[in-house]
C-alpha positions in Angstrom: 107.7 118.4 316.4 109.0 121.0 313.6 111.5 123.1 314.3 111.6 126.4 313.4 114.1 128.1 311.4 115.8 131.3 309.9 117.3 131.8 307.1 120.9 133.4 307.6 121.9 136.8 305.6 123.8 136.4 302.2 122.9 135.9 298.7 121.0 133.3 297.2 124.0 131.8 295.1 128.0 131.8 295.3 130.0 133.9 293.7 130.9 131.1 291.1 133.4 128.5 291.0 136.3 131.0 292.1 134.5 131.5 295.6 135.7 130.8 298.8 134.7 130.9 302.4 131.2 129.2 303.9 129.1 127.4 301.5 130.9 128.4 298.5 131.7 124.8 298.2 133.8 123.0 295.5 132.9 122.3 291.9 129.3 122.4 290.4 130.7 124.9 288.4 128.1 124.8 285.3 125.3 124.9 287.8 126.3 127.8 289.2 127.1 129.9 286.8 123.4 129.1 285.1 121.6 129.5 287.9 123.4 133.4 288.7 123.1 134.1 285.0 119.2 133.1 284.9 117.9 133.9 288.9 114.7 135.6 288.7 113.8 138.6 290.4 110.1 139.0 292.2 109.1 141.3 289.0 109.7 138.3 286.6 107.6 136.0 289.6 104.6 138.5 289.6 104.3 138.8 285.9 101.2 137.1 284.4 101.1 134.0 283.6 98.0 134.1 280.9 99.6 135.8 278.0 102.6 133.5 277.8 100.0 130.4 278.4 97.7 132.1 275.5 100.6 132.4 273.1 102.3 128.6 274.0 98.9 127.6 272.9 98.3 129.3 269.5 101.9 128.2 268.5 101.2 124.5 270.1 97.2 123.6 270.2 98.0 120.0 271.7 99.4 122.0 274.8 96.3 123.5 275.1 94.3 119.7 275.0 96.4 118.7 277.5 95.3 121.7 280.1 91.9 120.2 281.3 93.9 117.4 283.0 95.9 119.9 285.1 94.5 121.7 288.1 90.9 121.8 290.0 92.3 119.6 292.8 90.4 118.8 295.5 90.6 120.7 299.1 90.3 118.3 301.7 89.8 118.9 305.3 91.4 117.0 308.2 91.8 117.4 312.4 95.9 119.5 313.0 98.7 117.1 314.3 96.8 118.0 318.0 93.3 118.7 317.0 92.9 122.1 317.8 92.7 123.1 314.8 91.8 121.7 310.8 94.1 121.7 308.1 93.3 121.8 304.3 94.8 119.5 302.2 95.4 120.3 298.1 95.6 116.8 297.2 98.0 117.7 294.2 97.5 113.9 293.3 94.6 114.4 291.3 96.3 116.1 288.4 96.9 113.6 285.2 100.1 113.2 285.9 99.6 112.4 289.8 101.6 115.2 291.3 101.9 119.0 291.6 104.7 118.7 289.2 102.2 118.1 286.5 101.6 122.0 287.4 105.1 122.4 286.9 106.2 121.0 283.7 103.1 122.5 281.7 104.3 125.7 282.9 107.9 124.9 282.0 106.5 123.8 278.9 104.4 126.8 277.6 107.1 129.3 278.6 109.9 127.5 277.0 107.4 127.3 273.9 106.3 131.0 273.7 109.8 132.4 274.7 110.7 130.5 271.5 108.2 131.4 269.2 108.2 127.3 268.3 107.3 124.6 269.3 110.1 122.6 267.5 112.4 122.5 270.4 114.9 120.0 271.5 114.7 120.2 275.7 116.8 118.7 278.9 116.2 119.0 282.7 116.4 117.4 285.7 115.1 115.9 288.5 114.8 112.9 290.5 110.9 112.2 290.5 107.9 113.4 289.9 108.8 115.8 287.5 110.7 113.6 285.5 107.0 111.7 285.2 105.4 114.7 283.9 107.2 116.4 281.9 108.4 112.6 280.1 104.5 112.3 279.6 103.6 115.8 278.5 106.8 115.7 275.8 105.5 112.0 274.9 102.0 113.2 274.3 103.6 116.3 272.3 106.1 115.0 270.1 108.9 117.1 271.9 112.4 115.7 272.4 113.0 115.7 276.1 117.1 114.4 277.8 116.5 114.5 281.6 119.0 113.8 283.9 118.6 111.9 287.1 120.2 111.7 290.1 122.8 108.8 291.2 121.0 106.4 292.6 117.7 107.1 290.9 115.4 103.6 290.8 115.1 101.4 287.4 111.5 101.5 287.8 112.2 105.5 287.4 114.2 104.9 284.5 112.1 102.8 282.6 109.0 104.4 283.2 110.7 107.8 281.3 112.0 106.2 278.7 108.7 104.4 277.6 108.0 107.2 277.5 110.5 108.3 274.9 112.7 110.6 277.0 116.4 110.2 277.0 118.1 109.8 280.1 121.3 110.4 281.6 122.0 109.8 285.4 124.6 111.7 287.2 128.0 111.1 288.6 128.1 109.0 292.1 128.3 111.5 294.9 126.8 114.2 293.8 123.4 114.3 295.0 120.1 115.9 293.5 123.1 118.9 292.8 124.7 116.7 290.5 122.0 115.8 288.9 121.3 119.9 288.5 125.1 120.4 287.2 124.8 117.8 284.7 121.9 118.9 283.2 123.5 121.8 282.0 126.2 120.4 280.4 123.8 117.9 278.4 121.9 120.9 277.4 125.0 122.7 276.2 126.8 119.8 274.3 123.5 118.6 272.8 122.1 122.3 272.1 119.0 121.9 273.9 116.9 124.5 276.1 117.1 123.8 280.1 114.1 124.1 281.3 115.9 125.1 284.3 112.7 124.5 287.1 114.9 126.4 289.9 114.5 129.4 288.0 111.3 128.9 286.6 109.2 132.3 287.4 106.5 131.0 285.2 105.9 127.9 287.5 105.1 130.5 290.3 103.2 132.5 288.6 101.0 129.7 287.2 100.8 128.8 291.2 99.4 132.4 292.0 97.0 132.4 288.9 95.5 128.9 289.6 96.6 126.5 292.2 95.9 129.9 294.3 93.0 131.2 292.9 91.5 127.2 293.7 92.7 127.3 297.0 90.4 131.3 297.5 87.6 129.9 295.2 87.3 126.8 298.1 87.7 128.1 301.1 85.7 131.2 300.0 82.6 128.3 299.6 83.3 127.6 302.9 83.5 130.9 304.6 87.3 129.7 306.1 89.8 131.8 306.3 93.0 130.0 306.6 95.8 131.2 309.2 98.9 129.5 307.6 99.7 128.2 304.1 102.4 125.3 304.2 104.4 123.7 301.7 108.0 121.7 301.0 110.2 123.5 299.0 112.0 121.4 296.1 112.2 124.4 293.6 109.8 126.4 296.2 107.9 127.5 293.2 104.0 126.3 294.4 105.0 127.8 297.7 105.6 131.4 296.6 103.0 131.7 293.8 100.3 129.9 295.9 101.4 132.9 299.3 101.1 135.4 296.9 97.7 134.9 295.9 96.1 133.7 299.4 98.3 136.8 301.1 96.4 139.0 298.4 92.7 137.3 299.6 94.0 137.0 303.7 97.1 139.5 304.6 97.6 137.7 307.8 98.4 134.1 306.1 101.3 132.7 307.1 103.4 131.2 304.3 105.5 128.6 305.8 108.6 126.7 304.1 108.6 123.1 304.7 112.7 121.9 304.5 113.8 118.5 305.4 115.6 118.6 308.9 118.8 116.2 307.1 119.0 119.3 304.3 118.2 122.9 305.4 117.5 125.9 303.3 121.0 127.6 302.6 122.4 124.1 303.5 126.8 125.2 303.8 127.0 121.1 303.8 127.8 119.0 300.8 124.8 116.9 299.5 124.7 113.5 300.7 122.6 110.5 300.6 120.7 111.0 304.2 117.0 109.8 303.9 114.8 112.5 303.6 111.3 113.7 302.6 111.4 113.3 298.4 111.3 116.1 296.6 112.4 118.5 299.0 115.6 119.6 300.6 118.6 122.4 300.3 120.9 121.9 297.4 124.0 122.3 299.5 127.1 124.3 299.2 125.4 127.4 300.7 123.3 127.7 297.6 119.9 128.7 297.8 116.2 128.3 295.6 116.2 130.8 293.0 112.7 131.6 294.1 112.1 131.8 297.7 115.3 134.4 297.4 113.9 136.6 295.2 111.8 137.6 298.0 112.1 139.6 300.7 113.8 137.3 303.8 111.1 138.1 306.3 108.8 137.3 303.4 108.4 133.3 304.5 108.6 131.3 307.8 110.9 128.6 308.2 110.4 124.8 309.7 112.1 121.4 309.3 110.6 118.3 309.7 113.1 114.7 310.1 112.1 111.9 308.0 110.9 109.7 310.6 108.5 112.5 311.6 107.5 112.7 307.9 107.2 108.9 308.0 104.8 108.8 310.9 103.0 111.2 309.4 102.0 109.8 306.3 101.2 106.5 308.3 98.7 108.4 310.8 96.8 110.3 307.7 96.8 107.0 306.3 95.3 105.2 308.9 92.9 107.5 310.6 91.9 109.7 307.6 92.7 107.5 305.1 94.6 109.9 302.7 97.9 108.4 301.1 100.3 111.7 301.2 103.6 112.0 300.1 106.3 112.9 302.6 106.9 116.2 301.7 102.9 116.4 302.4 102.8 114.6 305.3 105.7 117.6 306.2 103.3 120.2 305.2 100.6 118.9 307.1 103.3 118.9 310.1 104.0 122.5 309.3 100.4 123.7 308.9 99.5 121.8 312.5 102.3 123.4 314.4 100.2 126.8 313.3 97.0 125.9 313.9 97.5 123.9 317.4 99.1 126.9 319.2 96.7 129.9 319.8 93.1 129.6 319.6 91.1 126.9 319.1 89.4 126.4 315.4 91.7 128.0 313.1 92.5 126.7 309.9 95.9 126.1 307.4 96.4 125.2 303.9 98.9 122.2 303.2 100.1 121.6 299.6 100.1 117.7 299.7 102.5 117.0 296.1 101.4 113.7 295.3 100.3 110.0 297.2 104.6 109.1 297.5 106.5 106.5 296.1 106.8 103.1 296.2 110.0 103.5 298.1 108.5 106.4 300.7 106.1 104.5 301.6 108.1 100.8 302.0 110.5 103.1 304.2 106.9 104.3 306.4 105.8 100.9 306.4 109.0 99.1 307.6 110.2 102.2 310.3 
């Protein structure tokens, strides 16, 4: 079962490194400071995402090739956790680069592109998956120098796969968590004098969201006369999540947008990140601090819900085996999420889950062996 959830009062980051008190935590100081200095508000999330994607391409034209591979998922329906209800599944795994984060990075890429009126640009970032993959393959394919940093911990197969594709990699300091990875990432960009990419603060990823992954989602259910009752999705950067609600609560006022969070790492999380097994991809950073963009919006804006790993795990093994769909765990959350909605109430309603990618090697050795 998920668990529902509020999000407590308070701003979306500390102070800085000076503050005290609940969730101001210690160090992470670069991090910080970065994400305060570049936190979007919901104007910069509702701006359009064409122009900027028009003007990355004129100034970059193999950005432009590379768009055909990105987006058009397929919408695939399956019985809620109780089977009162159906829930739609954006298979995110169908995109080139085998995850929503392929979505992602190409928006990362044509707004750090037409925000520099070049595309000569020396880039870092971080992460500790999937977008690692994507935006390694995208800078590969383009010719643009790419240092990501990775978390502790972070697999060899991880690390090898992004540097064949010619990205330079640093990993972070032991302890730290996905936060490390985050705080480290700007330091590399500073020292080396490259743009971060900065995904937590990424508007342009949620607008892309609203334009397309939301205006698929419409366009499908549309051709099937559905009109969904809930919209769920794990939040890494929460980016998907709040451009996809927007454009399905401008089609359907009364959908739901529910947050996904791993039940070991809460949104607003006051604890210090550790190394608890949880859905991939997803999760609170710790230290009190909160995604840039799910606290741009107004708190009432989103619902809340945790799912534990084993749930997650047992998930992904049941859409496995009776559906046979391979989800990640963050999708196998969402589709957790999206059946708590649809099996309370009347019978026959339907929810949208946003299913990242098929998981990982290790995910799905962990669902296998649990």
């Amino acid at each position: 079962m998920t668990t529902a959830v509020r999000p407590g009062p308070g701003p979306a980051l500390a102070a800085g490194p000076e503050a005290t008190g609940p969730g101001s935590g210690p160090g992470f100081a670069d991090i910080r400071r970065v994400l305060a200095d570049r936190a979007p508000v919901l104007a910069d999330i509702t701006r359009a995402f064409a122009p900027l994607e028009a003007e990355a391409h004129r100034l970059l034209p193999r950005l432009a090739a590379l768009r055909p591979g990105i987006g058009d998922t397929p919408l695939v329906p399956v019985p809620s956790r109780a089977g009162r209800g159906t829930v739609w599944l954006k298979t995110e795994a169908a995109n080139t680069y085998g995850s929503v984060k392929s979505r992602t990075a190409y928006a990362l890429l044509c707004a750090a592109v037409a925000s520099a009126g070049s595309p000569r640009l020396r880039l870092a970032e971080y992460s500790g998956g999937s977008l690692a993959v994507a935006l390694a393959e995208l800078c590969g394919q383009l010719g643009l120098d790419l240092h990501l940093v990775v978390p502790y911990g972070a697999s060899d197969r991880l690390l090898d796969q992004l540097r064949r594709h010619g990205a330079e990699t640093t990993t972070a300091r032991e302890g730290t968590g996905f936060l490390g990875s985050m705080d480290e990432a700007v330091r590399v960009a500073e020292r080396e004098d490259r743009h971060l990419l900065l995904q937590h603060c990424a508007a342009a990823g949620a607008a892309l969201h609203r334009e397309h992954t939301g205006a698929e989602i419409i366009g499908q259910l549309s051709g099937y006369g559905v009109e969904p009752a809930a919209l769920a999705a794990a939040v890494g950067t929460g980016g998907s999540l709040a451009g996809t609600a927007m454009a399905l609560g401008s089609a359907w006022p009364d959908c739901r947008p529910l947050a996904v969070f791993p039940a070991e790492a809460v949104y607003g999380d006051e604890r210090a990140p550790d190394g608890a097994r949880r859905m991939s991809g997803t999760g609170g950073l710790g230290h009190g601090l909160r995604q840039p963009l799910i606290a741009a919006f107004p708190q009432d804006f989103f619902s809340f819900t945790t799912v534990a790993y084993p749930q997650a795990l047992q998930a992904m093994r049941h859409l496995r085996r009776e559906h046979g769909i391979a989800v990640s765990g963050s999708g196998a959350g969402a589709w957790l999420g999206a059946s708590a909605e649809v099996d309370q109430g009347p019978r026959g309603r339907s929810a949208v889950a946003v299913v990242a990618s098929r998981g990982t090697i290790e995910e799905w050795e962990h669902a296998e062996g649990s």
